[in-house]
C-alpha positions as CSV (number, residue, x, y, z in Angstrom):
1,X,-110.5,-128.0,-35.2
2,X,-107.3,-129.0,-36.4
3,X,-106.1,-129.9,-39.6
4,X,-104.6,-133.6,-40.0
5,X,-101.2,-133.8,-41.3
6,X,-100.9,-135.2,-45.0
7,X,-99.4,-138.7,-44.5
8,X,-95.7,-138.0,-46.4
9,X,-95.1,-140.3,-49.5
10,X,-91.9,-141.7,-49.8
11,X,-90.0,-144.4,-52.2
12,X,-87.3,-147.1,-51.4
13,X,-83.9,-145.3,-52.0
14,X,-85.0,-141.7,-50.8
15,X,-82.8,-139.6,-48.6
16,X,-85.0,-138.7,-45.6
17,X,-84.0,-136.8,-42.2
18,X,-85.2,-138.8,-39.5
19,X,-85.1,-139.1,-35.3
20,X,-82.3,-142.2,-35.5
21,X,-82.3,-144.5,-32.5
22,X,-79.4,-145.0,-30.8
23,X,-78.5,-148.9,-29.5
24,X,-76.2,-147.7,-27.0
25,X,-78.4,-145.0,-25.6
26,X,-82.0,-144.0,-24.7
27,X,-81.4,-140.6,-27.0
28,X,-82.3,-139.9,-30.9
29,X,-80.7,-137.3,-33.1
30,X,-81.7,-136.4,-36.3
31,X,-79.7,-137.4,-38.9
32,X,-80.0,-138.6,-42.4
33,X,-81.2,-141.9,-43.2
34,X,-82.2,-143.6,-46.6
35,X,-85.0,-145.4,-47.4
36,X,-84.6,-149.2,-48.1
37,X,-88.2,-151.0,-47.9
38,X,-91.8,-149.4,-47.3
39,X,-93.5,-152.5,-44.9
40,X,-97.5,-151.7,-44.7
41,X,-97.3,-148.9,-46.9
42,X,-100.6,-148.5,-47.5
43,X,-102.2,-147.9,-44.3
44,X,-101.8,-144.6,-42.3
45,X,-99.0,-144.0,-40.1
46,X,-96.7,-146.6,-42.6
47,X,-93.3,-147.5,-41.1
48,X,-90.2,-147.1,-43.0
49,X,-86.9,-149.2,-42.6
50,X,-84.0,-146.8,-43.0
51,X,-80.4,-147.5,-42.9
52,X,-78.0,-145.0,-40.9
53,X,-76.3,-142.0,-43.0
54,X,-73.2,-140.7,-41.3
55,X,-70.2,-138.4,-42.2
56,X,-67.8,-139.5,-44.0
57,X,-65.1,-138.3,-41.4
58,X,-66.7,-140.9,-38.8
59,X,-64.7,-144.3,-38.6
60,X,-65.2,-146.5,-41.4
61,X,-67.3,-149.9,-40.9
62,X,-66.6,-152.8,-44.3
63,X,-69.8,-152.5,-45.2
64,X,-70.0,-148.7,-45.6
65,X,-71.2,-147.3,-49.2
66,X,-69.6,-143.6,-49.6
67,X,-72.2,-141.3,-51.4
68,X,-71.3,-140.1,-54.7
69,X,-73.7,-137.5,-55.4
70,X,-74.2,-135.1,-52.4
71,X,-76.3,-132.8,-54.4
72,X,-79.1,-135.5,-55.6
73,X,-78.7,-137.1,-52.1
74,X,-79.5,-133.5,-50.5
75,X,-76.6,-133.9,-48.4
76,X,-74.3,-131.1,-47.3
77,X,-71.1,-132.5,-46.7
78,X,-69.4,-136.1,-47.9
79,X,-71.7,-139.1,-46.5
80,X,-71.8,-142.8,-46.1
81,X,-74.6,-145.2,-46.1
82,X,-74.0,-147.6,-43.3
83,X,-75.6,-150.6,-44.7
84,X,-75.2,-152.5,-41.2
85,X,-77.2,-150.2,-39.4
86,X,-81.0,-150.6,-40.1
87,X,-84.2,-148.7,-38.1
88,X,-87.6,-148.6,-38.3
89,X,-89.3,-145.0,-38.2
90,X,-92.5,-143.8,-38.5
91,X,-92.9,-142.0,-41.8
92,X,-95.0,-139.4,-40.2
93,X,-91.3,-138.3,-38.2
94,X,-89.3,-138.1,-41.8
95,X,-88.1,-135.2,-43.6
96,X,-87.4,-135.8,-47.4
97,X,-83.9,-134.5,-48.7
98,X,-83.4,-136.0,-51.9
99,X,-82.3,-140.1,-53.2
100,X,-79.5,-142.1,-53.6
101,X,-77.7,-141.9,-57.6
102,X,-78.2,-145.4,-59.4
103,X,-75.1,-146.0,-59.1
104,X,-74.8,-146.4,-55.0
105,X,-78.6,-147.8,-54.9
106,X,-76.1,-151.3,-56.1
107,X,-73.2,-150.7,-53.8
108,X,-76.0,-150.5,-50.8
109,X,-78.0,-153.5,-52.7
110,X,-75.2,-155.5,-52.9
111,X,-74.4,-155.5,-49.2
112,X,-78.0,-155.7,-48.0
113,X,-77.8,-158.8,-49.9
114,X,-75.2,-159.8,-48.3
115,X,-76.0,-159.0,-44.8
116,X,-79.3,-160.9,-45.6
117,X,-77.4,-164.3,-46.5
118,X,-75.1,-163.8,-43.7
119,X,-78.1,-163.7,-41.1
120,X,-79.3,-167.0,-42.9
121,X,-76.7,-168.6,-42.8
122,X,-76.2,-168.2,-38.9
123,X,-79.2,-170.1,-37.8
């Protein structure tokens, strides 16, 4: 019989490699993503909300937080956190790679927050 798979743990502000969604086409490629809230974390097969990791060569968005530590962030090559694109994954399809330095976990905070007020605002 086999063996079930360990539920992965993660934390809010973890680098993860994940199966991203596409809005513009039925495909996913994995790419890295980082952790931002944990919803239902205690029951199996938990949900993570991630926010799109990209290369830093890609066209810049306004909201985009360039990642300062590649090495804690397990990233090979110079990133951005692109705070305006948010997912929902199952943790069970995540990959740990390393977190986001203290320092970019405000940059990303600061325009979740402000995302956030902007959606209120709108209704």
């Amino acid at each position: 019989m086999p063996t079930a798979r360990p539920m992965p743990s993660f934390k809010v502000w973890d680098v993860v490699r994940v199966p991203f969604p596409y809005t513009n086409r039925p495909v996913r490629q994995h790419r890295p993503a980082l952790v931002v809230a944990l919803p239902h974390a205690d029951r199996e097969g938990f949900l993570l909300w991630v926010l799109m990791i990209t290369s830093a060569g890609n066209r810049g968005w306004p909201s985009d937080v360039e990642i300062s530590d590649l090495e804690i962030a397990g990233l090979p090559a110079p990133s951005l956190v692109r705070t305006a694109k948010i997912a929902t994954i199952e943790a069970g399809d995540a990959e740990a790679l390393g977190k986001l330095s203290k320092t970019d976990r405000l940059k990303v905070q600061k325009h979740l927050v402000g995302h956030l007020k902007g959606a209120h605002t709108s209704t």
